[in-house]
C-alpha atoms as one frame of an Amber mdcrd trajectory, in Angstrom:
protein
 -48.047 149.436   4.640 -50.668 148.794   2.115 -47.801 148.601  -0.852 -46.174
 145.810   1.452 -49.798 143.994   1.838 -50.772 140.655   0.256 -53.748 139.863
   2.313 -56.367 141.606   1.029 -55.956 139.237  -2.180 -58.357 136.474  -2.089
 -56.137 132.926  -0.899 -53.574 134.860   0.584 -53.377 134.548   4.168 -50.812
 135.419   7.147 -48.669 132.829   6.700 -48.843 133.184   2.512 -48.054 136.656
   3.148 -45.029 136.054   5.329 -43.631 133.421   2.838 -44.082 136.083   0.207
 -42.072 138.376   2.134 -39.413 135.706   3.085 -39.400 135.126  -0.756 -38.228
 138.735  -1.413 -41.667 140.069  -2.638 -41.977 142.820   0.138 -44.059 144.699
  -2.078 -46.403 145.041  -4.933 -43.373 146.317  -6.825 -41.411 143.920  -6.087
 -43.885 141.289  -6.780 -41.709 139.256  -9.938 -43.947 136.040 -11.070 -43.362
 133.145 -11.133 -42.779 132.117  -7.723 -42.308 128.276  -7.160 -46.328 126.891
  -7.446 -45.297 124.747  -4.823 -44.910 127.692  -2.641 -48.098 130.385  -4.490
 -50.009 126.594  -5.578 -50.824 128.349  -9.002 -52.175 132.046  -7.366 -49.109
 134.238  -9.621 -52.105 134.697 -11.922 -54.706 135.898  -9.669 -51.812 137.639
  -7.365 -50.874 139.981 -10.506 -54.462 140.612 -11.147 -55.157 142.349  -7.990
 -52.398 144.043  -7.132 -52.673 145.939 -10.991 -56.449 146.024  -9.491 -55.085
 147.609  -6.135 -52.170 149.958  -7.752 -55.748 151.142  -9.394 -57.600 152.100
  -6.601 -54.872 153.151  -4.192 -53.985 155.993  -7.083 -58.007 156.362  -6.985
 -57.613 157.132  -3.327 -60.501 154.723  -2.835 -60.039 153.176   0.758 -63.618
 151.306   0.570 -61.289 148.501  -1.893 -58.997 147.562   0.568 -61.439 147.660
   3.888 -63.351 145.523   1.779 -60.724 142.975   1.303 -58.911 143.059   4.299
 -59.892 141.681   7.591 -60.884 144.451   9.955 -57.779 142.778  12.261 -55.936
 144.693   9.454 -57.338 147.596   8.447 -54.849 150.011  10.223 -52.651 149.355
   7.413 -54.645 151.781   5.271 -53.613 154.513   7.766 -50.235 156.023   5.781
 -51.696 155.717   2.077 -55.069 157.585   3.660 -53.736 159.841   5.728 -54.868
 162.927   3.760 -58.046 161.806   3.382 -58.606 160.665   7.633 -61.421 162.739
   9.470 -60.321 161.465  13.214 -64.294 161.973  14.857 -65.643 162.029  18.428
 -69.724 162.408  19.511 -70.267 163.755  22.851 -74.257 162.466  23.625 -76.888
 163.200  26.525 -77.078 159.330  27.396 -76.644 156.177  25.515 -80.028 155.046
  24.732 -81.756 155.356  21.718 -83.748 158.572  22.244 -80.538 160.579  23.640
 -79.313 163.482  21.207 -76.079 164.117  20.161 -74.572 167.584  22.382 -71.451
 168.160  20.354 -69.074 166.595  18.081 -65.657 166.653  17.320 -63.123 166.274
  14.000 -59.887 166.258  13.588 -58.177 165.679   9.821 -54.818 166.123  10.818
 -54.225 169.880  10.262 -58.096 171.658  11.074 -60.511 170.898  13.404 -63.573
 171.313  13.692 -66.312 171.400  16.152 -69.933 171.682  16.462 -72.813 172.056
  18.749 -76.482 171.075  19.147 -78.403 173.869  18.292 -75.696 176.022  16.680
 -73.907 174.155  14.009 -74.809 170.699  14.402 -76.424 169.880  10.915 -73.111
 170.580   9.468 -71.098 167.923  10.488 -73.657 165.390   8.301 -72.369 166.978
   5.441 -68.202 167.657   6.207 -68.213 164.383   7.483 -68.396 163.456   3.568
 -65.273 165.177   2.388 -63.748 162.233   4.011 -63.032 158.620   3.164 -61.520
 157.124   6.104 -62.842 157.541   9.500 -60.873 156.459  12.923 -62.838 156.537
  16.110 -62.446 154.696  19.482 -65.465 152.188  19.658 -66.522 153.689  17.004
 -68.281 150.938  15.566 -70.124 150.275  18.695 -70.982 153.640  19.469 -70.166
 156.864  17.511 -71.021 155.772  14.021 -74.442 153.556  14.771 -75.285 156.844
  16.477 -74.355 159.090  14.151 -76.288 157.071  11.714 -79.459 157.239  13.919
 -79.635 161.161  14.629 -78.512 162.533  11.033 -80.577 159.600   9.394 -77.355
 159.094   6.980 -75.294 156.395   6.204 -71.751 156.419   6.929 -69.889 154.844
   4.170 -66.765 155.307   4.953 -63.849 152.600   5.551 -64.060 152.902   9.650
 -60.065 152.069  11.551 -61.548 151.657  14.916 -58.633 152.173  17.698 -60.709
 150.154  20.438 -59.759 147.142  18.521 -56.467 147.603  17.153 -55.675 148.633
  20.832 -56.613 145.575  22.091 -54.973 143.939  19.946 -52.321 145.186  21.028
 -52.791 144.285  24.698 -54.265 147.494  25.590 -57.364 147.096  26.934 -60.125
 149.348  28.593 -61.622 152.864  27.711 -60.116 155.617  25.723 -58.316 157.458
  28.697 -57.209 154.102  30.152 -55.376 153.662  27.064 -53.743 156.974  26.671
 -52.561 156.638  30.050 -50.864 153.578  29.324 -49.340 155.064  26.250 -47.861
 158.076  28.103 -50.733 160.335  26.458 -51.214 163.309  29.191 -54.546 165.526
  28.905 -53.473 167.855  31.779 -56.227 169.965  33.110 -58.790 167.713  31.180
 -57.520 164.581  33.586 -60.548 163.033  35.158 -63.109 164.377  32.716 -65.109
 161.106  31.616 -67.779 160.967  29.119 -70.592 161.270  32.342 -68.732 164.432
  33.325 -68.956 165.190  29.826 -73.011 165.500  30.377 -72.798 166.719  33.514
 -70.953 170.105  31.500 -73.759 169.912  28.820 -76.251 170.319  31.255 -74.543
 172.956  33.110 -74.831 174.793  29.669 -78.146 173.838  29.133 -79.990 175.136
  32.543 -77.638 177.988  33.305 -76.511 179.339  29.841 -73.275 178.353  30.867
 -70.738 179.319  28.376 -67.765 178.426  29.692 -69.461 174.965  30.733 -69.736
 174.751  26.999 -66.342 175.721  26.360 -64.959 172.989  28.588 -67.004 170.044
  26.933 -65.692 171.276  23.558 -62.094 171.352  24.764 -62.854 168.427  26.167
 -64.507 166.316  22.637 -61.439 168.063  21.096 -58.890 166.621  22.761 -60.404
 163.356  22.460 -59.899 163.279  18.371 -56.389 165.105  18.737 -55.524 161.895
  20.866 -56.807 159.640  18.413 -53.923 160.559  15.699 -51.195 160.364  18.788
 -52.336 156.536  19.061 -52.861 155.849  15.570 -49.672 156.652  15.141 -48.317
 154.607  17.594 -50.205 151.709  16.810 -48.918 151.378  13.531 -45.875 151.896
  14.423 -46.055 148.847  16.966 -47.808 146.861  14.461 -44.988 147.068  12.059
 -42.436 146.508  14.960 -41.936 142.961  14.328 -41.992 143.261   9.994 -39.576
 143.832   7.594 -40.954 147.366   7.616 -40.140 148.952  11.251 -37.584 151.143
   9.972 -38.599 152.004   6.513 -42.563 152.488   7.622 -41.677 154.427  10.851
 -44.036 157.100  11.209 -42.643 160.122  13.593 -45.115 161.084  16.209 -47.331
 164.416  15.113 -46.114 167.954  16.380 -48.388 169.260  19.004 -52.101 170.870
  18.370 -53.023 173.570  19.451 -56.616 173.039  20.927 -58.899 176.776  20.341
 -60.825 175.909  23.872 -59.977 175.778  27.266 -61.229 173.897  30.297 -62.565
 176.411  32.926 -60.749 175.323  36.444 -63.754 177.065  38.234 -66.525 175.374
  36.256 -64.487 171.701  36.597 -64.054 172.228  40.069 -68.057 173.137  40.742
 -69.056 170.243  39.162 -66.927 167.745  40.616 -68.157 168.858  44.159 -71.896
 168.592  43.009 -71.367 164.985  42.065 -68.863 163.685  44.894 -65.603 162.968
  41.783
């Protein structure tokens, strides 16, 4: 989508965009100057200049140009053009408050995943997460990052697609598993595992040495960033559903993953009847 984009030059708004479209310019190669000024008001110059400017640092792979530009309404249309470069990443915590540690972590890029644990592998993921240029979370911005941020002390300075937003956007509202449900996203045995369960499982680890406790809050983390392509995926492919570009920007949904944990029944079960679920 970012070849068809206009918007992240400087003048060029929705509606400038659309008439640039509607002109036959639906995309940076297509982009013949002059247009009628009455229609660009004199912008062919500076127009030209950025998209030789963009052609520059998409070929760069250099994400940070565009979600600098663009409005953060619009930064899923980096998705395709990125997609190699994507870590999909999801913190599990012991609370929300500023003192609470980070338990485990999760990250997806599309083929590997990776996972890691307070106390085992943790300190890794501070510097994998760097391999990366584009991150997509779900509140992310809110939640994961500004946390992540806290407990490594590093900055994250990536360009950030947060799903929360271009979900709701979209008229899907409410949490992560609200959303998937809506979408037709099943997490089978994982149903009714929330992020307070999610502690509950950590500290079932903790006090009793609980491996399979652990097992179930990485399957658990995992599945969350394995999820995260499934609705990338088909947000883009709704936000392109009313452009010139549904058909030609179609992006088929991802084959299935195959997740290297599973969710003890037994330990699920125990916890549920501790805490009244």
């Amino acid at each position: 989508m970012l070849k068809n984009t206009f918007l992240h030059i400087p003048g060029i708004g929705e509606k400038s965009e659309e008439k640039i479209w509607d002109a036959g310019a639906i995309s940076w190669d297509s982009f013949k100057p002059p247009f009628s000024d009455n229609f660009l008001k004199g912008k062919n110059r500076i127009i030209s200049m950025y998209l030789e400017e963009s052609e520059k640092h998409l070929s760069g792979n250099n994400p940070n140009y565009f979600s600098d530009l663009l409005p953060s309404s619009h930064h899923w249309r980096m998705f395709p053009e990125f997609r190699n470069n994507i870590a999909y990443i999801d913190i599990e915590t012991t609370g929300l408050e500023e003192y609470d540690k980070i338990t485990t972590i999760a990250l997806y890029d599309g083929e590997k995943i990776y996972w890691y644990v307070n106390g085992r592998n943790l300190e890794d993921f501070a510097r994998d997460i760097f391999r990366y240029k584009l991150i997509v979370t779900f509140n992310g911005k809110t939640f994961d990052a500004p946390f992540i941020e806290r407990f490594f002390d590093i900055k994250l300075n990536h360009s950030h697609i947060d799903l929360r937003y271009v979900l709701n956007s979209l008229e899907y509202s409410g949490g992560l598993k609200a959303c998937e449900k809506k979408l037709g996203i099943s997490r089978g045995d994982l149903s009714g595992i929330d992020g307070m369960f999610a502690i509950r499982l950590w500290n079932e680890y903790i006090r009793n040495d609980n491996e399979r406790a652990l097992d179930t809050l990485i399957a658990y983390n995992i599945e969350d960033v394995v999820n995260l392509e499934k609705l990338m995926i088909i947000s883009y492919n709704k936000k392109i559903l009313n452009t010139f570009f549904n058909t030609s920007n179609h992006i088929d949904p991802p084959s299935n993953v195959e997740i290297p944990f599973s969710p003890d029944k037994e330990i699920v079960e125990k916890i549920m009847q501790m805490y009244f679920y």
